[in-house]
TORTORMI-491373 format. One line per 8 residues: number of its first residue (from 1); their letters; for each residue x, y, z of N, C-alpha, C, O, CB. Coordinates in Angstrom, 1 decimal. Atoms other than C-alpha are relative to their C-alpha. Glycine has a CB too. Example, Ala and Ser with C-alpha at 12.3 -4.5 7.8 and 13.67 -1.06 7.14 Angstrom:
1	as	0.9 -1.2 0.0 12.3 -4.5 7.8 0.9 1.2 0.0 1.9 1.2 0.7 -1.0 0.0 1.2 ~ -0.9 -1.1 0.0 13.7 -1.1 7.1 -0.8 1.1 0.8 -0.3 2.2 0.9 0.4 0.5 -1.4
This chain:
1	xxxxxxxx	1.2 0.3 0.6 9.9 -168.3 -50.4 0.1 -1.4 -0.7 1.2 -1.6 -1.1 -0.5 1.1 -1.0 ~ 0.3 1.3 0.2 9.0 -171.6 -51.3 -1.4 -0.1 -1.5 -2.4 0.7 -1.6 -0.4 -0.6 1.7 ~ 1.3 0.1 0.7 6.5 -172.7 -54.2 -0.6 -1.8 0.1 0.1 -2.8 -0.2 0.5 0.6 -1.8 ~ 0.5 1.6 -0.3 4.2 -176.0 -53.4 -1.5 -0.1 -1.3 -2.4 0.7 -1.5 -0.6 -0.3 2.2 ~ 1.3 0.9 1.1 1.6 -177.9 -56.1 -1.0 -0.5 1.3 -0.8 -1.5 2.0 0.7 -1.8 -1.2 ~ 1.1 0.6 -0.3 -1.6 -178.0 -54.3 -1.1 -0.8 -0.8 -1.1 -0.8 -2.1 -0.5 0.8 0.6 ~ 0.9 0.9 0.6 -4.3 -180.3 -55.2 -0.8 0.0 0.7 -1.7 -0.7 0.2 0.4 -1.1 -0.3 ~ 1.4 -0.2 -0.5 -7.0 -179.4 -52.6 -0.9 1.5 0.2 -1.8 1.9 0.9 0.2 -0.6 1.4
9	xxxxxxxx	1.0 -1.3 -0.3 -7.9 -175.7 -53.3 -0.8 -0.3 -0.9 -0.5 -1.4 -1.5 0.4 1.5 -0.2 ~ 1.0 0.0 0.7 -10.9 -175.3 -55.4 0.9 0.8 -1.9 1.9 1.5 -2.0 -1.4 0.9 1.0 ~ -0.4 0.2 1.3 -10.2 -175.0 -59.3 -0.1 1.9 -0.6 -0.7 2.9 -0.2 -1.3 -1.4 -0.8 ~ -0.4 -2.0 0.6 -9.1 -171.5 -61.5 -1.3 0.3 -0.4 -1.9 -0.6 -1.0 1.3 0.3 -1.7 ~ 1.0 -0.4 0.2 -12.0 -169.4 -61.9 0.0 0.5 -1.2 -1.1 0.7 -1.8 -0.3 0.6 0.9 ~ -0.3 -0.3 1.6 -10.8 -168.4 -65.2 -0.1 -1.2 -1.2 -0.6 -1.2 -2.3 1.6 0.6 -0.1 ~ -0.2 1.0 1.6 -10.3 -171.3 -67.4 -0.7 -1.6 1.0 -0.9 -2.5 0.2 2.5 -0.3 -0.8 ~ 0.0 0.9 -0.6 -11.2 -174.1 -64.4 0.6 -1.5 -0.1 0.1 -2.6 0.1 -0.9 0.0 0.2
17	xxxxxxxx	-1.3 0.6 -0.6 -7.9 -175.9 -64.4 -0.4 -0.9 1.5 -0.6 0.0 2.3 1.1 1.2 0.2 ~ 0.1 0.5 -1.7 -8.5 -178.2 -60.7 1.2 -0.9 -0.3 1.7 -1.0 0.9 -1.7 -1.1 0.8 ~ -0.9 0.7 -0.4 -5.6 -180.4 -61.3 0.8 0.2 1.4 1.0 -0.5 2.3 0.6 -0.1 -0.9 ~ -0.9 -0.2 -1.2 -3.1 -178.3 -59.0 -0.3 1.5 -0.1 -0.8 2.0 -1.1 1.7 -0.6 -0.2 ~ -0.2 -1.2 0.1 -2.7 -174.8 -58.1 1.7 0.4 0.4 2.2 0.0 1.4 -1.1 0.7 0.8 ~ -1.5 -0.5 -0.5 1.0 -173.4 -57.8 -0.5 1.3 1.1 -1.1 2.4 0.8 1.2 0.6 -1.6 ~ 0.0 -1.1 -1.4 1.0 -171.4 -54.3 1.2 0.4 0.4 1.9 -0.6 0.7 -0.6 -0.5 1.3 ~ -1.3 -0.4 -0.4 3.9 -169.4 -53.5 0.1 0.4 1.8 -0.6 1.3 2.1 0.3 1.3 -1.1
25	xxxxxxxx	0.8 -0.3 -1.2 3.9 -169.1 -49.6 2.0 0.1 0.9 3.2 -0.1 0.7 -1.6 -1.8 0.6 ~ -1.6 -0.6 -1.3 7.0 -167.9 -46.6 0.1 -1.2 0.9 1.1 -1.7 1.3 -0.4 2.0 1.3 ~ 0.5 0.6 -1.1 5.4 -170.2 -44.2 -1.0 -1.2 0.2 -1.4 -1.8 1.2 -0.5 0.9 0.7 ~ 1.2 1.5 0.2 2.9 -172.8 -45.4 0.6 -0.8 -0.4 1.7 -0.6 -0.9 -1.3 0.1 -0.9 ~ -0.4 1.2 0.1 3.2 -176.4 -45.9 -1.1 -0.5 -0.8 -1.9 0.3 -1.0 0.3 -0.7 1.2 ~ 0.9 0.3 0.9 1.0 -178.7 -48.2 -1.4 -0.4 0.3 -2.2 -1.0 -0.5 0.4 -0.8 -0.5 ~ 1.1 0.6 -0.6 -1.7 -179.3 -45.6 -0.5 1.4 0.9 -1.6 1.4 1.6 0.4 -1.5 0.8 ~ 0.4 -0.8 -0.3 -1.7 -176.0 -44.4 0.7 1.7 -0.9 1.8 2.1 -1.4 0.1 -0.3 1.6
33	xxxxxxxx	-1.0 -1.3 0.8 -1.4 -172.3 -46.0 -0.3 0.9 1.2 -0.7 0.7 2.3 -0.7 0.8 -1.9 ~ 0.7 -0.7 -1.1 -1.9 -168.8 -44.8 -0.4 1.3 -0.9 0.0 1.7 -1.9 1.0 0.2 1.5 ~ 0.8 -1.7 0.2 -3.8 -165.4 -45.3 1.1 0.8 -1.1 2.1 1.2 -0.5 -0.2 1.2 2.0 ~ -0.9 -0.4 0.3 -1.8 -163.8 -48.2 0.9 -0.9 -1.0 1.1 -0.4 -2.1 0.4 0.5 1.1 ~ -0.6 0.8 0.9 0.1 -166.5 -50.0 -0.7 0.4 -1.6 -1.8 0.9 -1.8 -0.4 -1.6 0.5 ~ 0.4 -0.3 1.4 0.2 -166.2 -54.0 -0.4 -0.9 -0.6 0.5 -1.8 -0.4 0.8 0.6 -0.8 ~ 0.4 0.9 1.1 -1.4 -168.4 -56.6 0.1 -0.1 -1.0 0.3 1.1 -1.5 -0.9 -0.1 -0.1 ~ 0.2 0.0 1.2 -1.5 -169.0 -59.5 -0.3 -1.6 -1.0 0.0 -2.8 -0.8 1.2 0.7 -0.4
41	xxxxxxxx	0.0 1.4 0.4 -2.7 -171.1 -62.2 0.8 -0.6 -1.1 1.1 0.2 -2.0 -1.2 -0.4 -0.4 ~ -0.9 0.5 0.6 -0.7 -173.4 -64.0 0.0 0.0 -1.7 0.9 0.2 -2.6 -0.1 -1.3 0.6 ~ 0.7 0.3 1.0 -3.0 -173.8 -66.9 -0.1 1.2 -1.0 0.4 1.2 -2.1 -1.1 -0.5 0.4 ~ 0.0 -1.0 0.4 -4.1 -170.1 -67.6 0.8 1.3 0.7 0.3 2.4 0.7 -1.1 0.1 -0.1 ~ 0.0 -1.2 -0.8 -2.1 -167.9 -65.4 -0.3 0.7 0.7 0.3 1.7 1.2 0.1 0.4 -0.2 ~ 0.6 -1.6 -0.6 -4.6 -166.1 -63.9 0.5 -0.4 1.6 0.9 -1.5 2.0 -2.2 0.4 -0.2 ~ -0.7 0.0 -1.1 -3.5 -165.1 -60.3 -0.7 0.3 1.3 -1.4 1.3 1.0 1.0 0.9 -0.1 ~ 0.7 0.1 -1.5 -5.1 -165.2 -56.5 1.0 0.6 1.2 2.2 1.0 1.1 -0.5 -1.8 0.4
49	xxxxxxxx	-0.7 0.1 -1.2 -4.4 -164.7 -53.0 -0.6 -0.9 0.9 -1.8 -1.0 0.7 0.2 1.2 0.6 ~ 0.5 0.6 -0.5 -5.0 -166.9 -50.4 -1.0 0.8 1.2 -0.6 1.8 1.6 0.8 -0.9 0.2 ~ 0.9 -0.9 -1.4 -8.1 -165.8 -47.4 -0.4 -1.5 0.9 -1.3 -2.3 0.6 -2.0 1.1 -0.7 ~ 0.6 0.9 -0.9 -8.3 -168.1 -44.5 -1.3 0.2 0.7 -1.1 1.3 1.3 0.7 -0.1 1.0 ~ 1.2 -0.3 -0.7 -11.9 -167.9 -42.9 -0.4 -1.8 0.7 -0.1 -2.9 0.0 -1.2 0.8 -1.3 ~ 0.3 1.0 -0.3 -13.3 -170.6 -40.5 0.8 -1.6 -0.3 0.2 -2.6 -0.8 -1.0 0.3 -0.3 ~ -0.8 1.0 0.3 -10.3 -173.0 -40.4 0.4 -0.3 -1.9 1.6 -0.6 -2.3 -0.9 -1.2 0.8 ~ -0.4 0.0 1.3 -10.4 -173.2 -44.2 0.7 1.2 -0.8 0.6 2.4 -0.5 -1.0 -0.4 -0.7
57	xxxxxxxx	-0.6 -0.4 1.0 -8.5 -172.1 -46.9 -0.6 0.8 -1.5 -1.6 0.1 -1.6 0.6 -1.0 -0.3 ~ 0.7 -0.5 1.1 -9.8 -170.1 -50.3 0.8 0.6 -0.8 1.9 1.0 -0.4 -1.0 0.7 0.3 ~ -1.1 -0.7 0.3 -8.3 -168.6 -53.0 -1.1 1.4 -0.3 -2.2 1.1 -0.6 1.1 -0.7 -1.4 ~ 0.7 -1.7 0.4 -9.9 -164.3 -53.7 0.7 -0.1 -1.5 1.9 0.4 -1.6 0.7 1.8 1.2 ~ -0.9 -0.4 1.9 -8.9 -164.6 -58.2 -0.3 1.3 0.0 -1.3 2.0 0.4 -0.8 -0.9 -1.8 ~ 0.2 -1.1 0.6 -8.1 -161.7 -59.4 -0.6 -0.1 -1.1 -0.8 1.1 -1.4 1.0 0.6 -0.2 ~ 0.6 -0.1 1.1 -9.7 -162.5 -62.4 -1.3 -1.1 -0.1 -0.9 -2.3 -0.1 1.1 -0.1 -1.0 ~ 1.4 0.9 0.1 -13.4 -164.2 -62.7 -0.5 0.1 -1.3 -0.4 0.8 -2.3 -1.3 0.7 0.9
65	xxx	0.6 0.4 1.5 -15.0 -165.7 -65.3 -1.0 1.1 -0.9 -2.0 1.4 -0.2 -1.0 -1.5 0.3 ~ 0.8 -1.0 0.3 -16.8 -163.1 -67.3 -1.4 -0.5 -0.3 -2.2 0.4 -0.7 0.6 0.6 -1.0 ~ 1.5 0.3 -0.1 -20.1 -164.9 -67.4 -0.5 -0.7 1.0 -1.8 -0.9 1.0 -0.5 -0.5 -0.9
């Protein structure tokens, strides 16, 4: 496992952090991830997984903003 600093997913839904996200991944590179990779944010901790749909990338947070 490998851990890479992205800078093109969309920003922590908890605290919205966008600088970088730390992605922990078996098999992805910095221009591509895959279905399943772990996230997290740097800033607040909170934690994701990645969901490929239609060529792109996304992260599913486990934790959403409460308002």
């Amino acid at each position: 496992m490998k851990s890479l600093k992205i800078t093109w997913l969309e920003s922590c839904s908890l605290c919205g952090f966008s600088e970088y996200l730390d992605v922990t991944t078996e098999r992805g590179i910095g221009c591509y991830l895959w279905d399943g990779d772990k996230v997290k944010c740097p800033n607040c901790g909170n934690t994701g997984e990645i969901i490929c749909e239609d060529g792109g990338a996304f992260v599913n947070w486990h934790t959403e903003t409460p308002f």
